[in-house]
Wavefront OBJ file of the C-alpha trace (Angstrom):
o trace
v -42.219 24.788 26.531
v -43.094 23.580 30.130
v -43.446 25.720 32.782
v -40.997 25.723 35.728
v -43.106 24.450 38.095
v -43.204 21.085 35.742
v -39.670 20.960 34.904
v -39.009 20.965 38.716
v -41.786 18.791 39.278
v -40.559 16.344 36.367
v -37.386 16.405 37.797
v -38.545 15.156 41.367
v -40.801 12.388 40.052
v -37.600 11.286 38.302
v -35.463 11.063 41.135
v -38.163 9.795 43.147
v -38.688 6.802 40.978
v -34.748 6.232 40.702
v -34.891 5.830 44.930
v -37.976 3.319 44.042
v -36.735 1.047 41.703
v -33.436 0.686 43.978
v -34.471 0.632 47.063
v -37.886 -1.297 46.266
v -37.699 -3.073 43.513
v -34.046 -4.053 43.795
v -33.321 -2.794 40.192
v -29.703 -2.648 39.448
v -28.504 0.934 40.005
v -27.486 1.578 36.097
v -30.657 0.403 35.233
v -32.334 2.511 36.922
v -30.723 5.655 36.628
v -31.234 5.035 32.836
v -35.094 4.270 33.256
v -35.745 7.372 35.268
v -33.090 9.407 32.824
v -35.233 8.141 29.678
v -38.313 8.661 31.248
v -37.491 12.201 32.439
v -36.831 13.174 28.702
v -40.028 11.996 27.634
v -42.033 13.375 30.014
v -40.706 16.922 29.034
v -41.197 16.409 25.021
v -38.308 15.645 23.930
v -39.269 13.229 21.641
v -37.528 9.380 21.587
v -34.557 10.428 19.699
v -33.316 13.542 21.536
v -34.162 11.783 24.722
v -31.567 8.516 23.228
v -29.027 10.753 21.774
v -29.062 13.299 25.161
v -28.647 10.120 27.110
v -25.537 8.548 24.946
v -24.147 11.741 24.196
v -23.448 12.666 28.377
v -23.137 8.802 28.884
v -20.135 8.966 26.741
v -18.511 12.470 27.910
v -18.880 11.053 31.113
v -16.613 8.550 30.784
v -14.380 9.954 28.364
v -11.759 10.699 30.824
v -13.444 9.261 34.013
v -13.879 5.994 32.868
v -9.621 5.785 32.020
v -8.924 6.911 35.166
v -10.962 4.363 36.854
v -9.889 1.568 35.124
v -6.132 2.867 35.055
v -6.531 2.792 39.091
v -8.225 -0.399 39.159
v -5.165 -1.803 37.048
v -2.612 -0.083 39.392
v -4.647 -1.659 42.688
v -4.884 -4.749 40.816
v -0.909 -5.326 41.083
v -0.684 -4.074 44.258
v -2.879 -7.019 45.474
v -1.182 -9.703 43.536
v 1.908 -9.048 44.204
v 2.263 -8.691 47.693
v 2.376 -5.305 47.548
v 0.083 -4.374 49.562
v 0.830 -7.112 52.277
v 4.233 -5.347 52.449
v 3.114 -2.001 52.882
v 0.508 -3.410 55.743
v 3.070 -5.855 57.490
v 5.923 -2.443 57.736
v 3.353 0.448 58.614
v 2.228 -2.508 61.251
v 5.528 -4.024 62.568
v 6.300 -4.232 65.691
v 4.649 -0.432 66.888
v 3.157 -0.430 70.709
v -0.254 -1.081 71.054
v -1.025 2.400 70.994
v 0.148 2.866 67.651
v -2.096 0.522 66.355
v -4.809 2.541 64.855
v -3.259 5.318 62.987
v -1.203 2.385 61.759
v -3.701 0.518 60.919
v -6.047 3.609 59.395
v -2.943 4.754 57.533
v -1.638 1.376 55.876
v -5.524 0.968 54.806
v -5.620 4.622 52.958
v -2.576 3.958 50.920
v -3.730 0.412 50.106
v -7.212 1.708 48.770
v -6.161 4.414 46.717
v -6.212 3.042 43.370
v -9.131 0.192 44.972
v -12.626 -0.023 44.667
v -13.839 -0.329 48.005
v -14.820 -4.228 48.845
v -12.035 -5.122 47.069
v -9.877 -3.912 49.577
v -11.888 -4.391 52.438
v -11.931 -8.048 51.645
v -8.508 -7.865 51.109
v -7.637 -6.382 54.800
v -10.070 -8.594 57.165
v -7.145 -11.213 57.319
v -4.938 -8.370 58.757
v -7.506 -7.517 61.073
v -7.756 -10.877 62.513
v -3.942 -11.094 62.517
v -3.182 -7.876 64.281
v -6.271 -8.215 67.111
v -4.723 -11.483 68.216
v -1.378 -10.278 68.405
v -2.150 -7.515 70.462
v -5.070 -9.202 72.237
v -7.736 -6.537 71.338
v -11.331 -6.936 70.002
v -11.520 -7.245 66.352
v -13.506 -4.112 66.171
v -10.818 -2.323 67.517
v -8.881 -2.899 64.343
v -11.706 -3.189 61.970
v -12.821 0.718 62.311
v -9.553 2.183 62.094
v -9.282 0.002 58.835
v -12.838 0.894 58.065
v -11.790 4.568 58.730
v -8.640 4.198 56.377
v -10.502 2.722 53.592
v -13.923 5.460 53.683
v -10.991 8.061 53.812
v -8.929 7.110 50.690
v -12.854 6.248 48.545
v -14.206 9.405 49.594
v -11.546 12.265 49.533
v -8.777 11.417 47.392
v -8.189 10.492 43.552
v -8.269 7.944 41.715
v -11.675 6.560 44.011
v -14.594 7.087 41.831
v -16.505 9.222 44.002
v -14.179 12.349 43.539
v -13.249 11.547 40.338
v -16.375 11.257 39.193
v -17.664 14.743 40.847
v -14.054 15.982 39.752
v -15.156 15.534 36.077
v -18.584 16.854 36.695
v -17.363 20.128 38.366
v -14.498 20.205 35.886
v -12.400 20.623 38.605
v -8.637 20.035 39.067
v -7.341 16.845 40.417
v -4.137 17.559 41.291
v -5.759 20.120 43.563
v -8.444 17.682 44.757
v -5.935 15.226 45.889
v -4.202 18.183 47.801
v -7.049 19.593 50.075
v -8.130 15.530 50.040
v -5.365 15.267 51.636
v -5.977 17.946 54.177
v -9.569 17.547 54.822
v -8.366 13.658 55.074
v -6.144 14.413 57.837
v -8.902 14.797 60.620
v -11.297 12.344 59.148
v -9.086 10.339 59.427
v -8.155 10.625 62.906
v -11.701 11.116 64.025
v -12.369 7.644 62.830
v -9.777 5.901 63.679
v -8.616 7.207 67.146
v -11.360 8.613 68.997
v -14.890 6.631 67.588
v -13.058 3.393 68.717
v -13.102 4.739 72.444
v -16.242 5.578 71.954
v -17.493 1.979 71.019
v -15.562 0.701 73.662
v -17.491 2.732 76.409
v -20.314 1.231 74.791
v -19.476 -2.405 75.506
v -19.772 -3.178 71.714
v -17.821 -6.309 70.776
v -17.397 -8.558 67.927
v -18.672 -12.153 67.739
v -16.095 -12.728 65.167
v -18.397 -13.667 62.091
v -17.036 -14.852 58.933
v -13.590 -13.666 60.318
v -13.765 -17.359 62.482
v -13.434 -18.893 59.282
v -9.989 -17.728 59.070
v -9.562 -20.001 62.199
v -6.221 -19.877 63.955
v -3.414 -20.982 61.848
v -2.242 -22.852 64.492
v -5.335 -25.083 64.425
v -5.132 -25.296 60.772
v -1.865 -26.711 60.024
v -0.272 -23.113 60.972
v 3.215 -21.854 59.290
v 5.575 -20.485 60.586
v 6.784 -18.093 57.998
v 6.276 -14.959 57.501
v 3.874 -15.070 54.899
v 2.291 -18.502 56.125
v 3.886 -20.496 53.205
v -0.094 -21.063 51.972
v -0.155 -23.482 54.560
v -2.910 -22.058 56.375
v -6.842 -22.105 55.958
v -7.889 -19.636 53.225
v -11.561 -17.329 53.773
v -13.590 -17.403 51.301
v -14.268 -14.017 51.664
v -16.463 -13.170 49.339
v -18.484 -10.094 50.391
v -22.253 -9.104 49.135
v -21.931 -6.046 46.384
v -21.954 -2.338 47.029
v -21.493 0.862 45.106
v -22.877 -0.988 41.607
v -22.247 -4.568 42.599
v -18.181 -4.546 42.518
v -17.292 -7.805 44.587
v -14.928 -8.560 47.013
v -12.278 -10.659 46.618
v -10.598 -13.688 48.293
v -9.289 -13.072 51.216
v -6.610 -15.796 52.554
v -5.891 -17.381 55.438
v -3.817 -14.892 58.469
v -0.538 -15.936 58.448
v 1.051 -17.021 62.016
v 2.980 -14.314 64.411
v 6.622 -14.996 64.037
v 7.537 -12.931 67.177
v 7.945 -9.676 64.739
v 5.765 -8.093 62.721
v 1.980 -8.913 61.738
v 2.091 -10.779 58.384
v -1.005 -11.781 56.461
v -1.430 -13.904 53.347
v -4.330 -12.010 51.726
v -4.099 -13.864 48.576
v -4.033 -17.586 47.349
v -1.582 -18.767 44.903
v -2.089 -18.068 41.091
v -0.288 -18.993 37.793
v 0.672 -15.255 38.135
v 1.831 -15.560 41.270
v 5.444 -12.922 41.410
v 8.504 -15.108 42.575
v 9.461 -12.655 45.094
v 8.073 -9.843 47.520
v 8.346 -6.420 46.188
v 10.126 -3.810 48.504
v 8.699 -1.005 50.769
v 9.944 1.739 48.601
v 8.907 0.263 45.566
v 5.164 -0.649 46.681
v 4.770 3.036 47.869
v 6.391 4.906 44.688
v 3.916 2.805 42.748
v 0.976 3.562 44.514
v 1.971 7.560 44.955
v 3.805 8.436 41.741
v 0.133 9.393 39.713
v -0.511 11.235 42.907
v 2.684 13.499 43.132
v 2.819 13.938 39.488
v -0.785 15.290 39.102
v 0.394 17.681 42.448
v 3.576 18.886 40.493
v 1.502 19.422 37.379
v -0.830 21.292 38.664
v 1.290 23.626 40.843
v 4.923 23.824 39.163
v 3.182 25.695 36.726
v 2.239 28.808 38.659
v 5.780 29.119 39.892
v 7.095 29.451 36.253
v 6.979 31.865 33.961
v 4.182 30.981 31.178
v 4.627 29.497 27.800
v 7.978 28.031 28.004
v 9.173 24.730 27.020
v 8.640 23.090 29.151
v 4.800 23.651 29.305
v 3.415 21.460 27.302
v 5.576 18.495 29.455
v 3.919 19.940 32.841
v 0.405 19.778 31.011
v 1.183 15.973 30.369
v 2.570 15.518 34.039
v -0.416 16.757 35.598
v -2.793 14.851 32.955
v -4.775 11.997 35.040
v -5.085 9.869 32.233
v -1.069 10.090 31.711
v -0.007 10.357 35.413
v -2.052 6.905 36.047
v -1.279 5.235 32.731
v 2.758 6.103 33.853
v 1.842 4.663 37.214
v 0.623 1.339 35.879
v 3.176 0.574 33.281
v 5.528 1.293 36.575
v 3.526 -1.368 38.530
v 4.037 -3.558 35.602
v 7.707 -3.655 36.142
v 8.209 -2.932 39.743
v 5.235 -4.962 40.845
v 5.432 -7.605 37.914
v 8.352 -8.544 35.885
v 10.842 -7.669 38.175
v 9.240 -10.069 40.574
v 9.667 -12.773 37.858
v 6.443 -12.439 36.467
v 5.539 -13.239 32.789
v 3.307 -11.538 30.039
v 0.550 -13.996 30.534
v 0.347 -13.400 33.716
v 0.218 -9.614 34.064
v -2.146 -10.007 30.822
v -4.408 -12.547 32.886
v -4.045 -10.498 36.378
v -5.019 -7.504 34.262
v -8.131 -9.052 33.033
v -9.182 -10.339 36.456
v -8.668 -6.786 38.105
v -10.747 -5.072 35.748
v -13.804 -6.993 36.346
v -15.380 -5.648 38.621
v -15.096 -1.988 37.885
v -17.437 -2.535 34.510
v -20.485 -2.319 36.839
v -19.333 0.755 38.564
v -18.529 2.598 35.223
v -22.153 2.003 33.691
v -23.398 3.566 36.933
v -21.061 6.541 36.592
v -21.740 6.762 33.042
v -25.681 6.644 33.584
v -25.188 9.165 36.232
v -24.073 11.805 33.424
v -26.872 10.730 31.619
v -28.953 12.097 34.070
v -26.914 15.020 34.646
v -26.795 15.993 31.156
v -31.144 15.252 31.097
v -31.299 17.403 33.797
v -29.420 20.304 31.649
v -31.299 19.420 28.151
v -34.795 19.653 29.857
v -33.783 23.193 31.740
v -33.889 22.201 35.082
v -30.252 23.027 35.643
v -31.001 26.446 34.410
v -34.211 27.071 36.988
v -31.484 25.532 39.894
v -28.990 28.378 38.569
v -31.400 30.988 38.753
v -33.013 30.154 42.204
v -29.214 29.705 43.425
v -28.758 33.670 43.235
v -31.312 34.089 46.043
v -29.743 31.633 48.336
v -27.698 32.400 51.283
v -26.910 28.848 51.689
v -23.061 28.050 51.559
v -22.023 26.236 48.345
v -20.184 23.327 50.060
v -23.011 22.989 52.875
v -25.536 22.532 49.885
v -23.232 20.138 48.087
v -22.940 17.531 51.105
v -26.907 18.333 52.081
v -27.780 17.159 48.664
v -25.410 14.450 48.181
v -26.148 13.431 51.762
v -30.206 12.914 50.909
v -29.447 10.727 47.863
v -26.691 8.494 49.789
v -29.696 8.112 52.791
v -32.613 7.280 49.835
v -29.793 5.065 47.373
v -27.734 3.785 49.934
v -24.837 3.352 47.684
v -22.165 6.506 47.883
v -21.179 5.879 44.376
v -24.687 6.515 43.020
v -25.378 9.319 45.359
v -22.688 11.337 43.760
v -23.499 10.227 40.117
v -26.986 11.601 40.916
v -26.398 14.635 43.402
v -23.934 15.876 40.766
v -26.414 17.013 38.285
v -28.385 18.994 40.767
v -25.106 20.778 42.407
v -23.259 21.478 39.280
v -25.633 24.265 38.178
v -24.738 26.526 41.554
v -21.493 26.227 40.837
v -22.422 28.470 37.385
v -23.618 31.091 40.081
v -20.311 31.231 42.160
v -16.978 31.747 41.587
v -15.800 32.258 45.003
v -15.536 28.747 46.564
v -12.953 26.353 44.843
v -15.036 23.335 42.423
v -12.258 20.868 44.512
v -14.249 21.862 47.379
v -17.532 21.493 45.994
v -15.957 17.666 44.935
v -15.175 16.894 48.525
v -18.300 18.109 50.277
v -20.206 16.377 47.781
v -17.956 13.091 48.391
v -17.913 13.547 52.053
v -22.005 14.253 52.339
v -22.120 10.522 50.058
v -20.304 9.239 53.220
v -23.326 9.707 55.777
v -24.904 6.812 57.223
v -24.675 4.228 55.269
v -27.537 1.597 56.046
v -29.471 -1.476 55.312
v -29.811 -0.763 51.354
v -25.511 -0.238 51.056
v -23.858 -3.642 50.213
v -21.022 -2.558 52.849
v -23.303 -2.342 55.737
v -24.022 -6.072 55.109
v -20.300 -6.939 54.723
v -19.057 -5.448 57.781
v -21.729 -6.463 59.672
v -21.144 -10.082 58.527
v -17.335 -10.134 59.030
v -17.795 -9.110 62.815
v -20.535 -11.227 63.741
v -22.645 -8.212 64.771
v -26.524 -7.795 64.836
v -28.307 -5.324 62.814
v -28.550 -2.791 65.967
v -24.786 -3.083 66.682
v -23.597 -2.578 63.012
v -25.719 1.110 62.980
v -24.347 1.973 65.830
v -20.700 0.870 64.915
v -20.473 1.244 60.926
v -23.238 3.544 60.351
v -22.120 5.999 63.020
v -18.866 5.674 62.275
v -19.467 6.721 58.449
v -21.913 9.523 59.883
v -18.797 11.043 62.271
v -16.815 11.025 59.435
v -19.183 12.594 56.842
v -19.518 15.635 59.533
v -16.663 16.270 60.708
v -14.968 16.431 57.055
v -17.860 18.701 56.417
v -16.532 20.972 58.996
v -13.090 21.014 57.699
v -14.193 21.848 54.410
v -16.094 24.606 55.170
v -12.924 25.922 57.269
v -10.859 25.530 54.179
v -13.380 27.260 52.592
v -13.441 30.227 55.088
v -10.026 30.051 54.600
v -9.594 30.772 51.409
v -12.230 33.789 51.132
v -10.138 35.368 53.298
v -6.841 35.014 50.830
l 1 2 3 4 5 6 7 8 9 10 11 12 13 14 15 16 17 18 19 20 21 22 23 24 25 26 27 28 29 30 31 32 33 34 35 36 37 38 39 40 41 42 43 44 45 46 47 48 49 50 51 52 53 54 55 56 57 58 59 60 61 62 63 64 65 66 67 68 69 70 71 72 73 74 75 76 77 78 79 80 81 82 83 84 85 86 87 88 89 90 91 92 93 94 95 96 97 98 99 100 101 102 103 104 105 106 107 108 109 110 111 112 113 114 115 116 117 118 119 120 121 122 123 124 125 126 127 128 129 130 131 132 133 134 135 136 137 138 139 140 141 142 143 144 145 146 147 148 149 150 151 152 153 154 155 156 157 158 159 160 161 162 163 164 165 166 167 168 169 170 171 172 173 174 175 176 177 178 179 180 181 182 183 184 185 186 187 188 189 190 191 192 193 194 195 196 197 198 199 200 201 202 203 204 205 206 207 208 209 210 211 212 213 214 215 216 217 218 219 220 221 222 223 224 225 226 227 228 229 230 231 232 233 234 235 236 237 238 239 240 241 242 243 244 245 246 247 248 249 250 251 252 253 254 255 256 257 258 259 260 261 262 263 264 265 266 267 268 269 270 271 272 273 274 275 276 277 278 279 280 281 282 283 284 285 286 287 288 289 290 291 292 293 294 295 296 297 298 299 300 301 302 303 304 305 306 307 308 309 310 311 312 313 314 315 316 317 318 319 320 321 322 323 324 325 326 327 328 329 330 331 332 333 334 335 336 337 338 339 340 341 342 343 344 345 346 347 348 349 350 351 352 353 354 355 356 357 358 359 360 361 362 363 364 365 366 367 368 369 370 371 372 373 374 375 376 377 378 379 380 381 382 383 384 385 386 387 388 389 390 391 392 393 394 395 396 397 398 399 400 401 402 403 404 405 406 407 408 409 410 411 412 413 414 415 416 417 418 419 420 421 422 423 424 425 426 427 428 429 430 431 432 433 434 435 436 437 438 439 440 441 442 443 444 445 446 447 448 449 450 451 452 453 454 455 456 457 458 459 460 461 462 463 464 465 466 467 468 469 470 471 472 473 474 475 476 477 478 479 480 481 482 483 484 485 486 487 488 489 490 491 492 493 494 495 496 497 498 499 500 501 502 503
């Protein structure tokens, strides 16, 4: 048996070499969270096999439920793109609101879009809208790209099904429907931090766009225009294709900004497919699909306490508030509302399924080599040692959280990983403590992933690319703006928290 002083040592070296082989030698993130997890084993005797089997064994509990949820999200978003769906729910929240309007709209319509996205996805997705809605209302493009920026960090970082608190959600065993509820709180302000006040502040700064790969949109006017609403396809389409982040998920084609009709800002944000739907799907209908696994978790998880226990209807409240059910009942939904009521036909929800589900095989080997790590750190004893030591600390729970997640998100870059790695370290103080809620501990850790993200994140390169702005200008614009974000949801957590001491 090592001593603690090597287990703790072991357990640095590890974590050290995992920030190496990233950030150095450019090793893909699941590779090398599974080099430093095997090597970790070894180097505290466990022998090849235990090592193998500790490493499968967490690899596989990790994704027993996380890994459905994912992909049952990433199936849900995947609908919402191809559809129209989420060009609907962008053109109404959008419309024909005064300039000053404009943000929140604009930081709202991109949380609800990248709920059940991965990130690039719909960031790639939204730049057309961005280019749309600064020429309408004769703005910089940056002062619709952070509030969108804002929306999407918001929705990844703070509410299920992103993989960041789902992942730490599964980690902490903690409950989602209650997640998603103080997400939703703690989202408020983040929210309106980024998207309201840190664009005035860039603007006192002088910092413009150049326009970047958002010229090659072009003007649909100068590109054989329409004058639909949707652009008829007529126009240019972007390429679009942004660099990888968070385990190398890809962005996807963005299309062409459709022309202003004199109404609201319409976008085309995807070219024509054999899948394409044969209509547009309705306000109501976009948003019931994209909140019903939302509400239900919610109602699942607090209709319960309001009811006397063990009646019959328990067991249909457990499967209400189930993730895996309340998102498999939201896809099938999107299948009809979002698919063949719009005309389309097996093959093509089959195909569109296929497509969608792509690139989220990347991020679940990173999730599911982050529990490997987690569960090495356990087998070895390290978790116990943290456990122990955590009884003399007077640090806050939720301030250690985001301090930890927020080193491996600086030393990683990608927010993703951060969690899959900080999560093994934090989960032991939460053995400790039984004061502060785990959905709490989810969110700091989510929110500290947030901080600064920087030259070794994949979405530091795409937004910097999209607005045509230098390497100084996009740390001072998207790195700051992440940073503001990270801090001040810290703060609202740890009011929640102080909060709910009290009751």
């Amino acid at each position: 048996m090592h001593s603690s002083l090597y287990i703790l040592g072991s357990g640095i070296a590890a974590v050290a070499l995992l920030v190496f082989l990233i950030a150095k030698v450019k090793l893909h993130p699941f590779l090398g969270l599974l080099i430093s997890t095997l090597l970790l084993g070894l180097a505290n005797g466990l022998g090849p096999t235990k090592t193998v089997d500790t490493i499968t064994e967490n690899f596989g509990g990790t994704l027993s439920t996380t890994g459905i949820v994912i992909a049952l999200g990433t199936v849900l978003g995947g609908l919402l793109l191809r559809s129209g769906g989420a060009d609907r729910i962008a053109d109404v929240l959008v419309g024909n609101r005064s300039k000053a309007w404009m943000p929140i709209s604009i930081g709202i319509a991109a949380v609800i879009i990248g709920l059940p996205n991965l990130f690039e996805v719909t960031f790639v997705l939204l730049v057309p809208l961005v280019y749309s809605v600064a020429r309408r209302f004769r703005v910089d493009m940056l002062a619709v790209g952070i509030p969108m920026a804002a929306g999407l960090m918001t929705a990844h970082a703070l509410l299920p099904p992103g993989p960041a608190p789902v992942l730490a959600a599964d980690a902490y065993d903690a409950n989602l429907g209650v997640t998603i509820l103080y997400g939703s709180l703690v989202g408020i302000p983040v929210l309106l931090v980024g998207a309201l006040a840190f664009p005035r502040l860039i603007a006192r700064w002088g910092i413009t766009s150049q326009g970047g790969a958002l010229e090659s949109l072009g003007h649909p006017e100068a590109n054989g225009g329409s004058s639909g609403p949707k652009g008829d396809g007529t126009g240019s389409k972007g390429d679009g294709t942004g660099p990888k982040g968070d385990g190398g998920s890809e962005g996807g084609t963005g299309g062409a900004p459709a022309g202003d009709n004199g109404g609201g800002v319409a976008v085309a944000t995807r070219p024509a497919t054999a899948s394409t739907v044969r209509g547009v799907p309705s306000l109501a209908a976009c948003l019931t699909t994209v909140l019903v696994a939302p509400v239900m978790m919610i109602v699942g998880t607090l209709l319960p306490d309001a009811l006397p226990e063990h009646g019959w209807y328990s067991p249909v409240l457990d499967a209400v508030g189930s993730p895996v059910i309340a998102l498999l009942v939201s896809a099938l939904f999107a299948y009809y509302t979002l698919g063949i009521r719009l005309g389309m036909t097996g093959s093509g929800l089959l195909a569109d399924t296929k497509k969608g589900l792509t690139p989220v095989i990347s991020l679940l080997l990173i999730i599911g080599a982050g529990g490997a790590l987690k569960g090495m750190l356990s087998a070895i004893g390290l978790s116990d040692i943290i456990a122990d030591s955590a009884q003399h600390w007077s640090i806050s729970p939720v301030l250690f959280a985001w301090l930890i997640a927020a080193i491996f998100r600086i030393a990683l870059g990608s927010g993703t990983v951060a969690v899959a790695a900080a999560t093994g370290i934090i989960a032991p103080l939460l053995a400790q403590q039984s004061s502060t809620p785990a959905e709490l501990i989810v969110l700091a850790t989510c929110t500290g992933a947030m901080i600064f993200s920087h030259v070794s994140d994949g979405a530091f390169w795409m937004f910097k690319e999209y607005f045509g702005l230098t390497v100084p200008q996009t740390l001072k614009t998207w790195s700051l703006l992440v940073t503001v974000q990270a801090m001040t949801g810290l703060v609202c957590i740890l009011a929640v928290d102080a909060v709910v001491q009290v009751l």
